[in-house]
C-alpha positions in Angstrom: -46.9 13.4 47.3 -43.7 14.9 47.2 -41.5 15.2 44.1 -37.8 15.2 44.3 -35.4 15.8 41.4 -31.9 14.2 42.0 -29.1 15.6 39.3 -25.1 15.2 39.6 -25.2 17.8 42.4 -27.4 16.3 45.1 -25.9 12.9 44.4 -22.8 14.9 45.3 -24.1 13.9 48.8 -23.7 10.5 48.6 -21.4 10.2 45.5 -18.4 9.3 48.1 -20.1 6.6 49.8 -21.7 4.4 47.1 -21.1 3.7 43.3 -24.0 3.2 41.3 -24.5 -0.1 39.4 -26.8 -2.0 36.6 -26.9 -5.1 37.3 -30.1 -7.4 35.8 -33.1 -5.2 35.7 -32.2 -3.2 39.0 -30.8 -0.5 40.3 -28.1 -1.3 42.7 -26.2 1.1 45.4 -23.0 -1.2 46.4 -20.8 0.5 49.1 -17.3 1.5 47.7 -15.6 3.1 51.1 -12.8 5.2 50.4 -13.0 5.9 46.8 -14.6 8.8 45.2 -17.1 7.3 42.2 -19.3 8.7 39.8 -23.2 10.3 39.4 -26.3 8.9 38.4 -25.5 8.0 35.1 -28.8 9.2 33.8 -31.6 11.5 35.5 -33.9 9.9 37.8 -37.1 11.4 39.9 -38.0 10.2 42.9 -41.9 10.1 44.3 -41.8 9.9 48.4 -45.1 9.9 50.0 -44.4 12.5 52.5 -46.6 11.9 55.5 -44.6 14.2 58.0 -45.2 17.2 56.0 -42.1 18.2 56.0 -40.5 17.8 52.7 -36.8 18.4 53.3 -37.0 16.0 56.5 -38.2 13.3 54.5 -35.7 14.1 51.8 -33.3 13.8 54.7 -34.4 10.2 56.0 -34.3 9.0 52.3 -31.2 9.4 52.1 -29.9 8.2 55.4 -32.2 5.2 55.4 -30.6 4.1 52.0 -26.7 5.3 53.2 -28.0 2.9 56.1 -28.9 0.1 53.9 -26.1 0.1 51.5 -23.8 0.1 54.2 -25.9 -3.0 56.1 -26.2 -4.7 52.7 -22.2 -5.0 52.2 -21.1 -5.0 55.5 -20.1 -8.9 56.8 -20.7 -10.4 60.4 -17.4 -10.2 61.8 -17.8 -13.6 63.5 -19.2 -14.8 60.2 -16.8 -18.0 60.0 -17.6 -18.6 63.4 -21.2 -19.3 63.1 -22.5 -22.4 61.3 -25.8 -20.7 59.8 -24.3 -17.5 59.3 -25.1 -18.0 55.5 -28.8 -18.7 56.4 -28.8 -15.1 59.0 -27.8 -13.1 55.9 -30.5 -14.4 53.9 -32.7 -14.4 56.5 -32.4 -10.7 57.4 -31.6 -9.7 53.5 -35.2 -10.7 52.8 -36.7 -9.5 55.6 -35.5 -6.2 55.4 -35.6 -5.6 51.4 -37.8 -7.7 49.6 -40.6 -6.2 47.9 -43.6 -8.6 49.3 -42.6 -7.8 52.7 -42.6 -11.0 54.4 -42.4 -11.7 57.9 -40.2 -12.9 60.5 -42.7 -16.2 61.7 -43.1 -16.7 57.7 -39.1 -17.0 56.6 -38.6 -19.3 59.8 -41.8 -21.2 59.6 -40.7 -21.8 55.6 -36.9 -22.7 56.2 -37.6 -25.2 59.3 -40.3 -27.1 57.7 -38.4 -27.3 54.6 -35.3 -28.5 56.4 -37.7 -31.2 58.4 -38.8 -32.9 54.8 -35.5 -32.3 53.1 -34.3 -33.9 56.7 -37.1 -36.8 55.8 -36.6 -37.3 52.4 -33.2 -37.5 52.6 -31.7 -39.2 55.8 -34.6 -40.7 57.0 -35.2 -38.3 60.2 -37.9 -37.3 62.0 -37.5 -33.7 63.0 -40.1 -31.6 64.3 -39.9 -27.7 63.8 -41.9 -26.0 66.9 -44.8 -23.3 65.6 -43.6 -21.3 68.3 -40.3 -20.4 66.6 -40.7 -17.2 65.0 -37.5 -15.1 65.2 -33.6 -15.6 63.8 -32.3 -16.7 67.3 -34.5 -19.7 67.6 -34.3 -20.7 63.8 -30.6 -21.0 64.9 -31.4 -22.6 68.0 -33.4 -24.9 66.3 -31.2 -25.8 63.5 -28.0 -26.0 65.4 -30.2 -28.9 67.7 -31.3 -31.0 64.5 -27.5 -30.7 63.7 -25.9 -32.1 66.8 -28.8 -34.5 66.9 -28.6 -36.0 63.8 -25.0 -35.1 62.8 -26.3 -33.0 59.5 -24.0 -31.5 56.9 -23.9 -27.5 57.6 -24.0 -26.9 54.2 -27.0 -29.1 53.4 -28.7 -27.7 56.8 -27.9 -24.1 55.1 -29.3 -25.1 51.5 -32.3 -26.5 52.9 -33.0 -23.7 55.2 -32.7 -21.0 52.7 -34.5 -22.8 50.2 -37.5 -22.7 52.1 -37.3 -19.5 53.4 -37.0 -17.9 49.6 -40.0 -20.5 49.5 -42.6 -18.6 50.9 -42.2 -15.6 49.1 -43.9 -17.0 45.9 -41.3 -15.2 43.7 -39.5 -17.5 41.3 -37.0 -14.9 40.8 -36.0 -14.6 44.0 -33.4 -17.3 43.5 -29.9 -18.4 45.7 -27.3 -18.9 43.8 -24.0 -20.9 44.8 -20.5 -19.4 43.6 -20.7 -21.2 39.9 -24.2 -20.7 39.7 -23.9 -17.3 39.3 -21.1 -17.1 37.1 -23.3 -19.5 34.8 -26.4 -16.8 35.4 -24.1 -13.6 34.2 -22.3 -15.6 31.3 -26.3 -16.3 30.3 -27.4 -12.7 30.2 -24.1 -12.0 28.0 -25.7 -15.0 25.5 -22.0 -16.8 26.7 -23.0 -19.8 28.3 -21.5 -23.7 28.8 -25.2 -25.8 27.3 -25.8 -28.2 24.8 -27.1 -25.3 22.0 -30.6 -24.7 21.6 -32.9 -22.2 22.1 -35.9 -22.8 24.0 -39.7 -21.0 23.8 -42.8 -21.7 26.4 -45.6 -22.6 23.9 -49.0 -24.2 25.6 -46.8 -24.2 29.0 -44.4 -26.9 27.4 -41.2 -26.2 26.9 -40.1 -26.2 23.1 -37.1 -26.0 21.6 -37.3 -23.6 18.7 -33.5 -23.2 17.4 -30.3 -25.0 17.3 -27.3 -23.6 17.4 -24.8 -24.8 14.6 -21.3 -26.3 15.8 -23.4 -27.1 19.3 -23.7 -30.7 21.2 -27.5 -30.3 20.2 -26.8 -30.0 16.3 -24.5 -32.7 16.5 -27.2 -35.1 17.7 -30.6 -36.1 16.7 -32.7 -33.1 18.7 -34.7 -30.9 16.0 -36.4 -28.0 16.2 -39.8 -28.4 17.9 -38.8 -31.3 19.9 -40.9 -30.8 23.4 -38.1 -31.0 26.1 -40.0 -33.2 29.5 -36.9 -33.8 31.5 -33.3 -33.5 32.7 -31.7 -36.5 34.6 -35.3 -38.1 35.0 -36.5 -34.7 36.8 -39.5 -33.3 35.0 -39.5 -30.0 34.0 -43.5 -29.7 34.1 -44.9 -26.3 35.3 -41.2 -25.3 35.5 -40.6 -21.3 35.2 -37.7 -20.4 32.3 -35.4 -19.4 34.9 -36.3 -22.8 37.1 -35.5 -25.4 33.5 -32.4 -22.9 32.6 -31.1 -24.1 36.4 -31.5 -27.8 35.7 -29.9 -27.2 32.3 -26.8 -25.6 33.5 -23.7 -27.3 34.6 -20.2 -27.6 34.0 -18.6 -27.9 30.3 -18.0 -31.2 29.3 -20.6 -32.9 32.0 -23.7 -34.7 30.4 -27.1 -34.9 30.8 -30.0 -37.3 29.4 -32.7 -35.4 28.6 -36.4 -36.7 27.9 -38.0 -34.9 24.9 -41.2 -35.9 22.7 -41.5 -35.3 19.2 -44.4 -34.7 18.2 -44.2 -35.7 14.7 -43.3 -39.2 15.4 -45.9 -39.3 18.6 -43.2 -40.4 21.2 -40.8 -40.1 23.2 -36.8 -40.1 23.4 -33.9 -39.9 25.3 -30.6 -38.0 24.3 -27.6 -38.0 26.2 -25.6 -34.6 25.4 -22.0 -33.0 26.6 -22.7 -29.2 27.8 -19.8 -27.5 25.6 -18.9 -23.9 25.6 -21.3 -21.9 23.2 -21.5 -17.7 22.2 -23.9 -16.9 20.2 -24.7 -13.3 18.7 -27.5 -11.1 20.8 -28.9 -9.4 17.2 -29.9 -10.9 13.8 -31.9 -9.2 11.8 -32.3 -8.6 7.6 -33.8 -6.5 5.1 -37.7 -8.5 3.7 -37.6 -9.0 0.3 -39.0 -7.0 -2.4 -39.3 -3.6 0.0 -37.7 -1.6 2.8 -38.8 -3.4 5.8 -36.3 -4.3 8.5 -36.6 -7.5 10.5 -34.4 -7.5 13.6 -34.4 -10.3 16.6 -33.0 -9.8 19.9 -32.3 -13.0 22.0 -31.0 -11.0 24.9 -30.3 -7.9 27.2 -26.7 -8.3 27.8 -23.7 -5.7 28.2 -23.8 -5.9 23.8 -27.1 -6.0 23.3 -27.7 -2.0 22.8 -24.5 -1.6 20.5 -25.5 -4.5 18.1 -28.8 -3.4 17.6 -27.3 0.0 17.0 -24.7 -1.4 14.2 -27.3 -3.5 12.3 -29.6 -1.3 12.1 -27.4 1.4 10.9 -26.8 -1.7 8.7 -29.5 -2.2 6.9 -30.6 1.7 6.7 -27.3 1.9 4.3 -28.7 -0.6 2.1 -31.7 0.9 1.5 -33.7 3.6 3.7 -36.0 1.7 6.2 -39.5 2.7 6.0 -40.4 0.5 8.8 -39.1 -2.2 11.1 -39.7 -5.6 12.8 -38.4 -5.6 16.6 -38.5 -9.5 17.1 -38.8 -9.9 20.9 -40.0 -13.2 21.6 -38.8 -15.6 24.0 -36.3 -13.0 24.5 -36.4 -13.1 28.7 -34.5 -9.7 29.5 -31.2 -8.7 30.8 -30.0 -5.6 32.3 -31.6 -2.3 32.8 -28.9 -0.1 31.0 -29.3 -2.1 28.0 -33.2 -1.5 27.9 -32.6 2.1 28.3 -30.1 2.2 25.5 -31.8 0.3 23.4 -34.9 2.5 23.7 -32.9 5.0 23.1 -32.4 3.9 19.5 -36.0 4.9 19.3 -36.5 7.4 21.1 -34.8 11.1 21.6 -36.4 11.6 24.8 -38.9 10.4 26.9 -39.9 8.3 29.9 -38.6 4.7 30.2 -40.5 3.4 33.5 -41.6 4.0 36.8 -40.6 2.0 39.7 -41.7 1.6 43.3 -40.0 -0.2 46.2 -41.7 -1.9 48.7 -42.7 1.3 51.1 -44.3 3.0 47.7 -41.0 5.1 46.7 -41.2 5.8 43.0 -38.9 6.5 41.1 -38.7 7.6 37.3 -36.2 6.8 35.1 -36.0 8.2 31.4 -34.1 8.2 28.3 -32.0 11.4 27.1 -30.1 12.3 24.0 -31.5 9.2 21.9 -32.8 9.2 18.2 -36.4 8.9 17.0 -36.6 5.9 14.4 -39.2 8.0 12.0 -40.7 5.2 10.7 -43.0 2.7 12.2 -42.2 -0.1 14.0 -43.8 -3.4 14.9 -42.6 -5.3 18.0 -43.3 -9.2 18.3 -44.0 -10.8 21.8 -45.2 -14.0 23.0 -45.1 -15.7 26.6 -41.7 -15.9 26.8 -41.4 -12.0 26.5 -39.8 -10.9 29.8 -38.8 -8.2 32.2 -36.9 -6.0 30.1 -38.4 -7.0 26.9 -41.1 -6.3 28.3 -39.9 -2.9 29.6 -38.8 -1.8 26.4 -42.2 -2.8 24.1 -44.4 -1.0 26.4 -42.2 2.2 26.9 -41.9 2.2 23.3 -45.7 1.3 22.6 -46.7 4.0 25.4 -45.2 6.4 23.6 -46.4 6.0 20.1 -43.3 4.7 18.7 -44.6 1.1 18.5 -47.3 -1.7 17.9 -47.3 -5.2 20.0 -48.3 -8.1 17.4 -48.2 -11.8 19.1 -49.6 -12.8 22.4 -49.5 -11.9 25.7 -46.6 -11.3 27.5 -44.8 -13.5 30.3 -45.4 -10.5 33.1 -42.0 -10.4 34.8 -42.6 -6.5 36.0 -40.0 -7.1 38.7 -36.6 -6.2 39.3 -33.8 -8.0 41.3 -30.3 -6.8 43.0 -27.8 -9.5 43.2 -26.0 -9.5 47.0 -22.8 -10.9 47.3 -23.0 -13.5 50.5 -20.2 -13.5 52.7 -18.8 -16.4 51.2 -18.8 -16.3 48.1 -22.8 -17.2 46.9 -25.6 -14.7 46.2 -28.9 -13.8 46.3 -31.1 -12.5 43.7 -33.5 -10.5 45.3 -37.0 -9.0 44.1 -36.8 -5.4 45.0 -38.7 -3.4 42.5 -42.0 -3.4 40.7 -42.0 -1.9 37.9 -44.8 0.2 35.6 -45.4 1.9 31.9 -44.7 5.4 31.3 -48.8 5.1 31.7 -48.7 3.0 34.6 -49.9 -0.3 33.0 -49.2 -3.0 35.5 -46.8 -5.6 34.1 -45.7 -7.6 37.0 -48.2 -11.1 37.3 -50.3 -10.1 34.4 -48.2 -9.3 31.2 -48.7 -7.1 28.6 -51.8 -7.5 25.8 -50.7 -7.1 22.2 -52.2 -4.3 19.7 -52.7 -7.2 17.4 -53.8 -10.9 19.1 -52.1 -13.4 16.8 -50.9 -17.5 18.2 -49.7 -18.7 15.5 -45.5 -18.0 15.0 -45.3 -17.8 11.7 -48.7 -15.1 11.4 -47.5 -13.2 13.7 -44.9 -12.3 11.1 -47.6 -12.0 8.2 -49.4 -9.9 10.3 -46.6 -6.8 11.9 -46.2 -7.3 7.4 -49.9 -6.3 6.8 -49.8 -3.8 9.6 -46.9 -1.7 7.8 -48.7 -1.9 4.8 -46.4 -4.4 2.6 -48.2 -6.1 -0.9 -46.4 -8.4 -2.4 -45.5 -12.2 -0.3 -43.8 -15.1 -0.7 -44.0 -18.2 1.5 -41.8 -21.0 1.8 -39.6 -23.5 3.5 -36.6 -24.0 4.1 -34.7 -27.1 6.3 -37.6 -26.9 8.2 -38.3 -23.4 8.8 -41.2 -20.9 7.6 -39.2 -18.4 5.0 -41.7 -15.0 5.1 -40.0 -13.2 2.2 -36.8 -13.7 2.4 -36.3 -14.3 6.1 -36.6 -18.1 7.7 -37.9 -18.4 11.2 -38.0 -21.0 13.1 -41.3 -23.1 13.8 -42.5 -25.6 15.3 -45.5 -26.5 12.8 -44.6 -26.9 9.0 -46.6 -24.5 6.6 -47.3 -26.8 4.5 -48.4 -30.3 4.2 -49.1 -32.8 1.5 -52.5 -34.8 1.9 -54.4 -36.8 -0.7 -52.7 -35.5 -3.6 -53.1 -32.0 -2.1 -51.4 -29.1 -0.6 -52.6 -28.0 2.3 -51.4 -24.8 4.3 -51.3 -23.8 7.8 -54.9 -21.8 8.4 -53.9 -19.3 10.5 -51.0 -18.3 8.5 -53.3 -18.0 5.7 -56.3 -15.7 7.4 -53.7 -13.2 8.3 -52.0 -13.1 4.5 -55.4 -12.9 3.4 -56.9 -10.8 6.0 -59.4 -13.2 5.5 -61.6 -14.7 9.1 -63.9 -16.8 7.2 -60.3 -19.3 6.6 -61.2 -21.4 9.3 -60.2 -22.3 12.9 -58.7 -26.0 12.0 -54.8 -26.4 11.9 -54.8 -26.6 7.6 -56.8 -26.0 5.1 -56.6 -26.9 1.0 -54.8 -24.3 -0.7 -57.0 -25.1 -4.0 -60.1 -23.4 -2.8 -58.7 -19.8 -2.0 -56.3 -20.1 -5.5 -59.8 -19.8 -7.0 -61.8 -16.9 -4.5 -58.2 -14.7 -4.4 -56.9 -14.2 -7.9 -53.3 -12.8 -7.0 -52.9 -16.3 -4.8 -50.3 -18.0 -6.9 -49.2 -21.3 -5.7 -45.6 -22.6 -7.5 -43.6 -25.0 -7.5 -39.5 -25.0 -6.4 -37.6 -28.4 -6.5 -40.7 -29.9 -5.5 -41.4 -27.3 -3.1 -44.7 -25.4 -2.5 -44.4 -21.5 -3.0 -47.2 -19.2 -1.7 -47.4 -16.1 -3.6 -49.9 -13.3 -2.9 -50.3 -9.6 -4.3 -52.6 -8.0 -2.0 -55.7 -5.8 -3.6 -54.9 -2.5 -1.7 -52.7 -2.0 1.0 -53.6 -2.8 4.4 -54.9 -0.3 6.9 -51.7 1.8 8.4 -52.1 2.1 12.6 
């Protein structure tokens, strides 16, 4: 194995031929003829297994294999216009040529004509047979320009349909095509600027909750409420549907409507709300000070452009207010954004270290790492949960690898991908799965996820628990329109934390064993408060306007990791 360093002065080599780019997780090298652009912007190393030897020669065909594909990758068919599948060639031979499963010819045309037959079905009613024999680009043409002067298809349709299943066989949902508006409705959503009816959504149990509402939305104005389990859109059922698969039946245009199909499981049934998608910005950081100590809660909903400089401001915030002697990194449901932001928000951690490996598809790795940052100097807790992706999950296990942090929640979604978008001739793109990426220790994220330090399900422990971890004493528990209020800060939950039964409080159990620190709570949903006021003397429960308020002191402080 080969190591290569690549600074501001070997890029020289290639620095008038392509400008480098962020956009969504990737690195991507877009051609920029006749212009003389910029460097790296940070320092990268590059891994080539070198199988000729010869170092320098393989250093050589590096670089003229990617000149070679950056210059393919922009470059347009000139008789582009002239051909009616040209859209489906350039997807065709993108994927072929760059994705990171390296699928086959016989499997992209095999995909896309057998799609286009039961599209071809469903649709119009036709019988079309695709051959087995077809296996290359010319005869998908061939074949598809046949069904189309037979049956007197749509080109466009013929074009969707064929693409669709060629991006079909790759079993990557986030290889995705997107039309003209669909991606200007997939960049406004990294950005946290999107047209939607204003609620956030989590994956809980593989349903699809929504766990916030935006205020001033089309979702506050009507009857939805937090923990409503959303089934459909327009009668199309959302069940085993990725994030980025029910964000794409969300979307549409502002002021266009939707009925969506949700169950409440409070009432035990099911309703249907028709909403107007509106124009809604919401803010990528929140975050606080906990009550009664100097512990930082922070959430981030996003990896846009902002991201890194928000964080940056509010927790400079709250360190003005009182000196932070440790800090919760909220990054559930939080499903990534783009690589520049995850190194500069790791850089808010870190002064210096690695950020990630990543290999291509022929095993070219490639480091990239953070420079002139700032270490934190106090501990830090980061919460994850299924909907943790890609650069979320980037960031918690850079920062975890490197002693900075500790994962409390659940396991993570295991996006360790990353995609290019490429501009189509006509206007459309293709988000495209070139990268896996890895740890600073190599953990595997991509299909399996990241394990938490500290296994907790419950939303609301989780919380508790990242508390206990950095050694807090003194709680307070509440609600409040709705949400759990951990000291100070609400969040939002699907499951109350209290409940009134038979004259009786009752509390959530799980939210309970962590406070407590206590196992022997129980495994049922709640559990009577009464018994544990009597076993833990410094469990106080009060009363607020009618309100329960849980108050513990705990006996000694919790063990520090």
């Amino acid at each position: 194995m080969t190591k290569y360093y690549i600074d501001r002065d070997t890029d020289l080599l290639v620095q008038r031929v392509w400008r480098y780019e962020e956009i969504y997780d990737t690195q991507e090298y877009v051609a920029y003829a006749g212009k003389e652009t910029y460097a790296f912007p940070y320092e990268v190393h590059v891994r080539i297994p070198d199988r000729s030897g010869e170092g320098g020669d393989t250093m050589k065909r590096m670089i003229t294999g990617l000149l070679a594909a950056v210059l393919t990758a922009v470059s347009v068919p000139v008789q582009a216009e002239e051909q009616p599948f040209a859209e489906t060639a350039e997807v065709f031979q993108y994927v072929l040529d760059n994705h990171l499963n390296k699928p086959t010819a016989k499997q992209l045309v095999q995909g896309a004509l057998s799609h286009v037959s039961e599209e071809a079905g469903r649709q119009a009613h036709l019988t079309l047979k695709p051959s087995a024999d077809d296996d290359t680009l010319p005869e998908m043409e061939q074949r598809l320009a046949e069904w189309q002067r037979a049956a007197r298809l749509d080109e466009t349709a013929l074009n969707r349909w064929a693409i669709d299943g060629m991006l079909a066989t790759l079993d990557d949902p986030h290889t995705m095509f997107f039309t003209r508006d669909d991606l200007q409705m997939f960049e406004a959503g990294v950005e946290n600027q999107f047209v939607g009816f204003g609620f956030r959504l989590r994956m809980q149990d593989g349903l699809l909750v929504i766990r916030d509402i935006v205020p001033q939305s089309p979702a506050a104005a009507s009857e939805l409420r937090k923990g409503d389990q959303l089934l459909a859109v327009d009668g199309k059922s959302l069940k085993g549907k990725s994030f980025e698969e029910a964000f794409a039946m969300l979307r549409g245009e502002e002021s266009s409507e939707a009925v969506l199909t949700i169950y409440r499981p409070s009432e035990k049934r099911e309703k249907q709300v028709r909403l107007k998608r509106a124009a809604v910005t919401m803010p990528e950081v929140e975050g606080d000070l906990f009550e009664g100590g100097a512990i930082g809660y922070v959430s981030l909903a996003t990896f846009g452009s902002e991201a890194a400089v928000q964080l940056r401001d509010k927790l400079d915030q709250l360190s003005r207010i009182r000196p932070l002697k440790g800090l919760i990194l909220d990054l559930r449901d939080n499903s990534g954004g783009y690589l520049s932001t995850a190194r500069d928000v790791a850089s808010l951690f870190m002064e210096e270290g690695l950020l990630m490996y990543t290999t291509n598809r022929n095993g070219v790795e490639v480091e990239t790492w953070v420079r002139n940052g700032r270490d934190v100097g106090y501990p830090v807790r980061i919460l994850v949960n299924e909907g943790t992706a890609s650069a979320s999950e980037l960031v918690a296990g850079a920062l975890r690898d490197h002693g900075i942090a500790v994962l409390v929640g659940t396991k993570t979604y295991g996006k360790g991908s990353a995609q290019q978008i490429i501009p189509l001739s006509n206007g459309d793109a293709l988000k495209l799965t070139l990268h896996e990426y890895f740890t600073p220790k190599h953990t595997v994220v991509n299909h399996v996820g990241l394990e938490p330090d500290l296994a907790v399900e419950d939303y609301a422990a989780q919380v508790v628990e990242a508390l206990r971890s950095l050694d807090v004493q003194a709680y307070r528990l509440t609600e409040e329109n709705g949400d759990t209020v951990i000291n100070g800060i609400a969040f939002p939950t699907v499951d109350p934390l209290f409940k009134r039964e038979n004259g009786q409080w009752l509390v959530r159990a799980a939210v309970l064993s962590r406070l407590l620190g206590d196992s022997a709570v129980g495994e049922q949903d709640y559990v009577p408060i009464a018994p544990f006021l009597q076993r833990y003397k410094t469990l106080v429960l009060q009363q607020n306007n009618d309100q329960p308020v849980l108050v513990y002191t705990a006996a000694k402080p919790a063990a520090s990791r």
